[in-house]
C-alpha positions, -999 to 999 in steps of 0.1 A, spaced: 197 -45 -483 222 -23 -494 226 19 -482 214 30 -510 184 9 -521 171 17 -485 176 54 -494 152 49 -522 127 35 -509 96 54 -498 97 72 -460 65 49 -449 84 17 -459 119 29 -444 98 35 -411 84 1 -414 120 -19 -419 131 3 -395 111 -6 -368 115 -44 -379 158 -41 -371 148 -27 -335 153 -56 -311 120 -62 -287 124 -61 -251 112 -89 -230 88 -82 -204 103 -93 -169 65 -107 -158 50 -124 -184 83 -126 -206 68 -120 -235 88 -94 -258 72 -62 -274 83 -35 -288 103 -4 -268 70 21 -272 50 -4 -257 69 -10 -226 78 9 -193 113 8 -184 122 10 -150 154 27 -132 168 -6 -125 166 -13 -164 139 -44 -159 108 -39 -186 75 -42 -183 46 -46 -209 20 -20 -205 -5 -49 -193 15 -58 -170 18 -29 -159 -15 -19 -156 -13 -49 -130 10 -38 -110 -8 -6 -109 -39 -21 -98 -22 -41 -69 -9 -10 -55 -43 8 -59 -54 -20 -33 -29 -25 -11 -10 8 -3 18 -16 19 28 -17 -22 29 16 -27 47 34 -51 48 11 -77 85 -3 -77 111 -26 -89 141 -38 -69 132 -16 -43 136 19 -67 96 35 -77 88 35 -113 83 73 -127 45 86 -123 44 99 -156 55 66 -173 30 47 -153 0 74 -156 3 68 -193 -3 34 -196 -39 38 -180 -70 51 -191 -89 81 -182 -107 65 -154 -78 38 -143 -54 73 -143 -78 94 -121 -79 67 -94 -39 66 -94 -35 97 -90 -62 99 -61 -49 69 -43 -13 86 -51 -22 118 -33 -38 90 -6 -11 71 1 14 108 0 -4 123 28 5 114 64 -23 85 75 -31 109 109 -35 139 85 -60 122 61 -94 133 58 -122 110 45 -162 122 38 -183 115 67 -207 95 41 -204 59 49 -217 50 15 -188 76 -5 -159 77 23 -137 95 -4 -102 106 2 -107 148 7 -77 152 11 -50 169 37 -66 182 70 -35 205 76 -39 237 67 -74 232 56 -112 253 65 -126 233 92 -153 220 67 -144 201 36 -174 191 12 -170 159 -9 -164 162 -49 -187 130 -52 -216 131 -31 -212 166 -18 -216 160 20 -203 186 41 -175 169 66 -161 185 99 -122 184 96 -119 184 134 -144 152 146 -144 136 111 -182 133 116 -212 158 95 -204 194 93 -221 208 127 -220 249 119 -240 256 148 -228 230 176 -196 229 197 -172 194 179 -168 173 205 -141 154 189 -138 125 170 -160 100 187 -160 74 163 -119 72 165 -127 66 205 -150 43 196 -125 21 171 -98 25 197 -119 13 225 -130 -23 207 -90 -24 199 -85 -24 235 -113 -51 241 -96 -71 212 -64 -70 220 -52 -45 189 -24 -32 186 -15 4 175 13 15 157 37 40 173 43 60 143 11 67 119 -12 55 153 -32 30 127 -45 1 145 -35 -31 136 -44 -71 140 -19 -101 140 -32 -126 121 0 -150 119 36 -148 121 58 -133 152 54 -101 169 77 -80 144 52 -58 125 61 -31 96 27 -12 93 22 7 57 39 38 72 71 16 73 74 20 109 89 -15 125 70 -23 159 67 -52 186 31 -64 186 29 -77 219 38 -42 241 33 -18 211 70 -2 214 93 2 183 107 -27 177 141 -36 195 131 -6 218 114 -30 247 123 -55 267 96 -80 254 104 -116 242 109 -113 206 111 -140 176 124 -176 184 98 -204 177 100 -217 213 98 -183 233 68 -174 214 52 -213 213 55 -215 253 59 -174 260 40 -169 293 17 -143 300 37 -112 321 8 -87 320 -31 -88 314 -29 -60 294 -9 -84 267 -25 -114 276 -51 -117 243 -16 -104 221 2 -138 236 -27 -162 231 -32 -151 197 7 -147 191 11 -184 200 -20 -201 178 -7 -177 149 32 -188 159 21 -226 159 3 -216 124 36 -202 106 60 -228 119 36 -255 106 38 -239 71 75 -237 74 76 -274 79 55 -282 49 71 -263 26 104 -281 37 89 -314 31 75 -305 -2 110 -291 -14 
């Protein structure tokens, strides 16, 4: 089509062929290819399809070790992603956003067991919060039902969860102090609040003195303490675990 036959045409139809001569972009999950209004670009140039990306979203609503929503390591923009969701989908992101922001030892939660909605920061707040869904009154200081009248005696049910960690064998993060469970691998944990650790004496990691990561100190690693004596045993059936996986997926390569 020549320059000036397009120039004649009607505006609708020029903005039809128009669109036709753009080249789609291919989605770098489901490689599918759609057009540029109908993806998110990310800072590292890979495209995603706003379905896609409304998975990715919903991952990182669910697991905030995910959080923010990246690719090659660099987060996606909060305003691209916010509009590729719906009113409710958006409201929960920006919740869990404001969540997953906020320091994990500063986070207030309602006292409700059946609501346990994010309230927020409890710096700088009044010492009683009351909860936007079910409206229950929660005492910043103890974490527990607003007590206007009574003395707080602290947060009982923290000494509570840190006492059965003890009995289990828990560990507890240095940085964010969130408890935390080896289920498999080696001692080397990275909790959510990217802090690197050793499981076994609870130090940051390359900071102790502890036998670290090599299949046949942790298989046959002794027990030096009592204290660690539950992280070893369950260090060693989780170690025996990941090397076994290791093997299989040698033999099946």
């Amino acid at each position: 089509m020549t320059d000036a036959a397009f120039s004649t045409m009607p505006s609708s139809s020029r903005i039809m062929i128009s669109r036709r001569w753009i080249p789609k972009l291919e989605c770098a999950s489901c490689f599918e290819k759609f057009s540029r209004w109908k993806c998110v670009v990310a800072p590292c140039s890979h495209v995603y399809c706003r379905k896609c990306t409304v998975s990715l979203i919903d991952v990182c609503i669910e697991d905030e070790s995910l959080y923010p929503v990246k690719c090659c390591k660099q987060p996606l923009s909060k305003t691209q992603l916010s509009g590729t969701l719906n009113a409710k989908r958006r409201a929960t992101f920006e919740l869990k956003s404001r969540e997953f922001s906020t320091s994990p030892d500063l986070r207030a939660y309602c006292c409700n067991p059946q609501c346990s909605t994010f309230l927020g920061s409890s710096s700088g707040r009044p010492s009683d919060i009351v909860c936007r869904t079910c409206r229950t009154s929660t005492c910043i200081k103890c974490r527990q039902h607003s007590h206007s009248n009574e003395t707080c005696q602290g947060n009982a049910g923290t000494l509570k969860v840190q006492e059965m960690a003890r009995k289990e064998g828990w560990q507890t993060c240095p940085g964010c102090k969130t408890i935390v469970e080896l289920h498999e691998g080696c001692f080397h944990m990275t909790c959510r609040c990217r802090t690197e650790f050793c499981y076994l004496c609870g130090s940051k990691w390359k900071r102790c003195k502890c036998m670290q990561w090599r299949e046949d100190v942790v298989v046959n690693a002794p027990v030096v303490d009592g204290n660690g004596a539950q992280n070893v045993r369950r260090a060693e059936r989780s170690a025996f675990k990941h090397i076994l996986m290791r093997w299989i997926g040698r033999l099946r390569r």
